[in-house]
C-alpha positions as CSV (number, residue, x, y, z in Angstrom):
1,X,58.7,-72.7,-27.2
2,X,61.0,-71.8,-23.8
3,X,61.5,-75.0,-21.8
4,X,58.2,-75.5,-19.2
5,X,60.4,-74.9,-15.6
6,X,58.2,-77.6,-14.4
7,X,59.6,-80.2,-16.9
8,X,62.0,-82.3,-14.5
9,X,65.1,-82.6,-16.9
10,X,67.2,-85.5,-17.1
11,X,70.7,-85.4,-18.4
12,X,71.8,-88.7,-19.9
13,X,75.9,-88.7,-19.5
14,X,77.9,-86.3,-17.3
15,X,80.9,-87.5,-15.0
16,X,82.6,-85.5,-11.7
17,X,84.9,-82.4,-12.5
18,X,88.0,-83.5,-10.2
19,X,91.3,-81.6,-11.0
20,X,93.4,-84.6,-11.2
21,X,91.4,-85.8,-14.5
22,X,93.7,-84.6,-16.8
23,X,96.8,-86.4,-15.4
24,X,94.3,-89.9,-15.6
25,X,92.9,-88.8,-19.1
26,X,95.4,-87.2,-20.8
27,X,93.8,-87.5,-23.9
28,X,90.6,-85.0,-23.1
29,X,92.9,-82.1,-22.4
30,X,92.5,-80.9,-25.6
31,X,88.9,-81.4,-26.0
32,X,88.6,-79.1,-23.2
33,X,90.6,-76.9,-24.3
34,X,88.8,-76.5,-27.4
35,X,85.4,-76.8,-25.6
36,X,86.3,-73.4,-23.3
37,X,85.9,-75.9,-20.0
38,X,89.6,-76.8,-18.9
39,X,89.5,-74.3,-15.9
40,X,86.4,-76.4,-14.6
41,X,89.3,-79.3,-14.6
42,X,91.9,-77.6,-13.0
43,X,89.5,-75.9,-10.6
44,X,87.7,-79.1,-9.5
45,X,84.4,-79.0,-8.8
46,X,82.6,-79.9,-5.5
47,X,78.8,-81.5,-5.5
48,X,77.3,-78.5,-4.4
49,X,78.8,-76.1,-7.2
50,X,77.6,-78.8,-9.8
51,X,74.2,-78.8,-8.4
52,X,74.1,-75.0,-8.5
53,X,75.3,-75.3,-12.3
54,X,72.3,-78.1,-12.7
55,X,69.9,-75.3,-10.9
56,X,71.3,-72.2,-13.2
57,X,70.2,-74.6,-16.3
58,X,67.3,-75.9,-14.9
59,X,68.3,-79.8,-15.0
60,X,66.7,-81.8,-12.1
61,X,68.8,-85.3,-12.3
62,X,72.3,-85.9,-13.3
63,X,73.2,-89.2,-14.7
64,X,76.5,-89.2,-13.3
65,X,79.2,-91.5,-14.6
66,X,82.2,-93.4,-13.1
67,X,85.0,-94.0,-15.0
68,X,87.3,-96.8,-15.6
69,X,90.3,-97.6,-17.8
70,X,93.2,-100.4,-18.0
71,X,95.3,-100.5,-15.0
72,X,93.6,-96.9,-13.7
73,X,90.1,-96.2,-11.6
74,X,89.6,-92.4,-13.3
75,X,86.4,-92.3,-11.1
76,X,85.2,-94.9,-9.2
77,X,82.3,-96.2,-8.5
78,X,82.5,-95.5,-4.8
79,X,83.5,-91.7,-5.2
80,X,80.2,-91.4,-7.3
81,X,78.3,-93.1,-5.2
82,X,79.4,-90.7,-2.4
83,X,78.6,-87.7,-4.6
84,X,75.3,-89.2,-4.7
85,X,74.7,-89.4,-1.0
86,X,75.0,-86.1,-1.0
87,X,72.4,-85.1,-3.4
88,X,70.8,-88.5,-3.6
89,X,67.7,-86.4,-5.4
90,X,69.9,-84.9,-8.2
91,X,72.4,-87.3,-8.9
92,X,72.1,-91.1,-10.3
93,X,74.8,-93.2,-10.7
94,X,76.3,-95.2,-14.0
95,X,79.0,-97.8,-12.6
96,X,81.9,-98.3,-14.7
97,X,84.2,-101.7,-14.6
98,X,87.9,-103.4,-15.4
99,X,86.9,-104.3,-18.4
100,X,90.0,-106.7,-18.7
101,X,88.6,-109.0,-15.8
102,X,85.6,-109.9,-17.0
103,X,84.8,-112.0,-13.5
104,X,85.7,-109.3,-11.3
105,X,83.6,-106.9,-13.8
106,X,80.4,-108.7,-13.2
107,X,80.7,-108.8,-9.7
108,X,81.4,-104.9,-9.0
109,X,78.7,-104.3,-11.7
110,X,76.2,-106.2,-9.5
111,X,77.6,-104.6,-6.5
112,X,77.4,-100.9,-8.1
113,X,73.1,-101.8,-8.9
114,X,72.8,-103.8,-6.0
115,X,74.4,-101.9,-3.4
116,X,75.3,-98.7,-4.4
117,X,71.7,-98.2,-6.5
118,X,73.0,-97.6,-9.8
119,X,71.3,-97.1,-12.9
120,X,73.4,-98.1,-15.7
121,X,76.6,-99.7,-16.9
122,X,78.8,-97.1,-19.0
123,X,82.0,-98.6,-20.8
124,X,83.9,-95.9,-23.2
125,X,85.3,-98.4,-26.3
126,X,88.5,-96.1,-26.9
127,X,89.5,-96.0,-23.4
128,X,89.8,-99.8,-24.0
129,X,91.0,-99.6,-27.9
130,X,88.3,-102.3,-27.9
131,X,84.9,-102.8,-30.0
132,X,81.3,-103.6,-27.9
133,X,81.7,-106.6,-30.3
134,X,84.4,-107.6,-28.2
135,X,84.5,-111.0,-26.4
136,X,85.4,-109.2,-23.4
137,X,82.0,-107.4,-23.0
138,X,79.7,-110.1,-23.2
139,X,79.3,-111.0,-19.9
140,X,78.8,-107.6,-18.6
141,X,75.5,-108.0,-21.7
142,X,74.4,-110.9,-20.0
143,X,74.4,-108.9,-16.5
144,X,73.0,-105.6,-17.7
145,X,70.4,-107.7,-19.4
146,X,69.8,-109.8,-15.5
147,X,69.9,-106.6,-14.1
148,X,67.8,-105.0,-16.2
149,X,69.7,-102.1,-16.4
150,X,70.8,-100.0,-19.9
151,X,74.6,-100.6,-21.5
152,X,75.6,-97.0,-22.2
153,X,78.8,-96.1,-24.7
154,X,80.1,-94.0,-26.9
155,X,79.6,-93.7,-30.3
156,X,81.1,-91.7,-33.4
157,X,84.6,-90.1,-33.4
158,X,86.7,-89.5,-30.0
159,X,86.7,-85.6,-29.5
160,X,90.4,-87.3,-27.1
161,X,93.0,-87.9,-29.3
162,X,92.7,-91.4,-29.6
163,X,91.8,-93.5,-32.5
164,X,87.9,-93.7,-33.5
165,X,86.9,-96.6,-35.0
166,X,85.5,-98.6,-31.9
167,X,82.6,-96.1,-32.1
168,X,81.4,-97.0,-35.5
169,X,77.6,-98.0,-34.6
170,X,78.3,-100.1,-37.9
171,X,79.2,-103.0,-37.6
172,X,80.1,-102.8,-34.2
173,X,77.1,-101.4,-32.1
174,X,74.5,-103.2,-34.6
175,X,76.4,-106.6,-33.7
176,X,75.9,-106.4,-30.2
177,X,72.2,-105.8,-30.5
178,X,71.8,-108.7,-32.9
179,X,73.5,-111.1,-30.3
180,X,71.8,-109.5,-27.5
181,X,68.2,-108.2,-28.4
182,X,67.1,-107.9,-25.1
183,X,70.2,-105.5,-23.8
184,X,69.1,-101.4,-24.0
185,X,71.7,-99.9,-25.4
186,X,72.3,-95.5,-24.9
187,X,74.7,-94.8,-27.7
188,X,76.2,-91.7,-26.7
189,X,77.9,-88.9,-28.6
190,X,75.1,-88.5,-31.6
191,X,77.7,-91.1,-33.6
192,X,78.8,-88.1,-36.0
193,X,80.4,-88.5,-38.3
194,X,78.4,-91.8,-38.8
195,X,75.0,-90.2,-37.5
196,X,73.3,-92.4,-40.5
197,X,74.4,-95.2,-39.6
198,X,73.4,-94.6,-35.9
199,X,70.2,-93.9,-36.3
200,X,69.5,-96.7,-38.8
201,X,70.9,-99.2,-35.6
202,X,68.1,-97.1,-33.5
203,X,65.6,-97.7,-35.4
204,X,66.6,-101.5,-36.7
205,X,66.6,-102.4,-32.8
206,X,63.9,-101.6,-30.5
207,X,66.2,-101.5,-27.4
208,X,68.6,-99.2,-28.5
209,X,68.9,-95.0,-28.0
210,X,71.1,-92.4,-28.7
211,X,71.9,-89.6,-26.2
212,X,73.4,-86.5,-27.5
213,X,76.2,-85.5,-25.1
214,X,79.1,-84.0,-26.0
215,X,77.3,-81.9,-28.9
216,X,75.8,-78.3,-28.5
217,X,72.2,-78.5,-29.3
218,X,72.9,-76.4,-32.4
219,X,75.4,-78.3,-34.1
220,X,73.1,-81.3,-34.2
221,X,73.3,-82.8,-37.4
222,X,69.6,-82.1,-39.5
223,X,69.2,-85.7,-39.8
224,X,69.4,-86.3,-36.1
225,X,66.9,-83.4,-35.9
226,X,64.3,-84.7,-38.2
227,X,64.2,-88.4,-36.4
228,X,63.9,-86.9,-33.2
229,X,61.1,-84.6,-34.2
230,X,59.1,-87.7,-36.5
231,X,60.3,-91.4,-36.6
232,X,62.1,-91.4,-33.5
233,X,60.6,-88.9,-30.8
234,X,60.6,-92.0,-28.5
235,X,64.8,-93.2,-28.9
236,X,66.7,-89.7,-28.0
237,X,67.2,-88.4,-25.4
238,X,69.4,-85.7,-23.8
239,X,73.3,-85.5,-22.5
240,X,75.4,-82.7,-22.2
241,X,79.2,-84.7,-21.3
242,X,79.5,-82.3,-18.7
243,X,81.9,-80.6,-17.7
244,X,83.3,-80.7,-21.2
245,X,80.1,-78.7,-22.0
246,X,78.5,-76.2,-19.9
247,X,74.6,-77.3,-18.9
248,X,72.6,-73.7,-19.1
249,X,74.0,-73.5,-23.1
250,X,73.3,-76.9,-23.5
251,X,69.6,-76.3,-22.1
252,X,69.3,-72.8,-23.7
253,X,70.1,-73.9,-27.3
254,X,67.2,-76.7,-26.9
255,X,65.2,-73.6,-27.3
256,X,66.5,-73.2,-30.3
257,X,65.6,-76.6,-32.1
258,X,61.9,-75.7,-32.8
259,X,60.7,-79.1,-30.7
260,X,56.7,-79.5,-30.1
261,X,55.9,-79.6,-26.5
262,X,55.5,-83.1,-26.6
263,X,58.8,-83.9,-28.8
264,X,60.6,-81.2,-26.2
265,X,59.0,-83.4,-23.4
266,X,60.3,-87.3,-24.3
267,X,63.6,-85.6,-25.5
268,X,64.5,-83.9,-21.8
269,X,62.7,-86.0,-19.4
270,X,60.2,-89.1,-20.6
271,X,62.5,-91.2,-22.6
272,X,65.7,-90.9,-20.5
273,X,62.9,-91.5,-17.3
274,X,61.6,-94.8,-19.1
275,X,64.6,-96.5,-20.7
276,X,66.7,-95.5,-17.3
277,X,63.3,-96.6,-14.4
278,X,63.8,-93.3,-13.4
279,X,61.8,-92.2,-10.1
280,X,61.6,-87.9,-10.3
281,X,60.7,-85.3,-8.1
């Protein structure tokens, strides 16, 4: 069944391709390596040559992410937001914070939705070497929850070389939506090698997703496949991590996944639309 052209898709997690990323991650180089995608770091990329990628793959919005680590603004949320302005109808924002000031967090998160019109909060737990148990994200809950905007992490193990046990959805993820039953949570990542246990904390807790970014549609696990065709049509939704992957592959091997048109349809556009309050062209 080859993707309807008409179907507006919406790709959950994806961040700027700026050639100084590798000197402020040093810990993706690799992954990019391996991915085949490092020249699109040490290139750079402009707006308009990710929009023409988004166009070649037929992908309508971008759900483009800031980035921010301790002591270091990778992206901020003022570089995205002017990447937005100039394709406000491809691109949405996902604001990113100093986690380590929990004060000064809330405030730029309510400036980022506020002002700037983003969409989501996105904090990656290994950037932080800290749990979404943590004390130190709870008031950024309480905010996204005011805001009514998703939380949106990373689960499973860090493609970076950096430890991976803050994205074990158990305990950690299913925690956090015990405490906080009204916070949407976008796990991103799929959660392999803990998949299971992901989906179980999907489908335990009515407010939280997974997005599968940072996975070629191929090398989804069969489990993941079998909720998102039955049980859980409704709770995933699609991400690519670009530029670590590139989005026509990404969108071509969805063809591949023998999804019903309607599955196909809340996987690529409704679900991502609804749990995001998504307005599309």
């Amino acid at each position: 069944m080859p993707i309807n052209p008409n179907l507006p898709i919406i790709d959950a997690w994806a961040q700027p391709a700026r050639r100084d990323a590798f000197e402020k991650l040093p810990e993706i180089a690799r992954l990019f390596k391996q991915s085949g995608s490092a020249h699109l770091i040490e290139n750079g990329l402009t707006p308009a040559q990710i929009v023409a990628e988004m166009d070649k793959a037929g992908i309508q919005t971008l759900m483009l992410s800031a980035w921010h680590r301790p002591g270091v603004n990778i992206y901020s949320n003022d570089l995205v937001a002017e990447m937005i302005a100039e394709f406000p109808d491809r691109f949405v924002g996902v604001a990113a914070v100093n986690l380590e000031k929990p004060v000064e967090a809330v405030r730029e998160l309510d400036r980022a939705v506020n002002e700037l019109g983003f969409k989501a909060l996105r904090v990656i737990p290994w950037l932080w070497k800290l749990p979404p148990n943590d004390k130190l994200y709870f008031p950024l809950y309480v905010k996204c929850i005011e805001l009514d905007i998703p939380f949106c992490t990373q689960v499973g193990h860090t493609g970076p070389l950096m430890p991976s046990e803050t994205g074990r959805p158990v305990p950690y993820l299913d925690e956090v939506a015990l405490v906080f039953p009204e916070l949407k949570i976008v796990a991103g990542h799929i959660g392999h090698p803990w998949t299971d246990e992901m989906i179980g904390v999907a489908w335990k807790h009515e407010n939280v997703y997974i997005d599968t970014s940072a996975y070629l549609p191929r090398y989804y696990p069969p489990q993941l496949l079998h909720y998102m065709k039955t049980y859980g049509q409704d709770k995933v939704m699609f991400g690519s991590n670009f530029p670590q992957l590139s989005l026509e592959k990404c969108v071509q091997q969805v063809d591949e996944l023998g999804l019903a048109d309607d599955v196909k349809a809340k996987f690529l556009f409704q679900n991502a639309q609804r749990v995001f309050k998504l307005e599309t062209n």
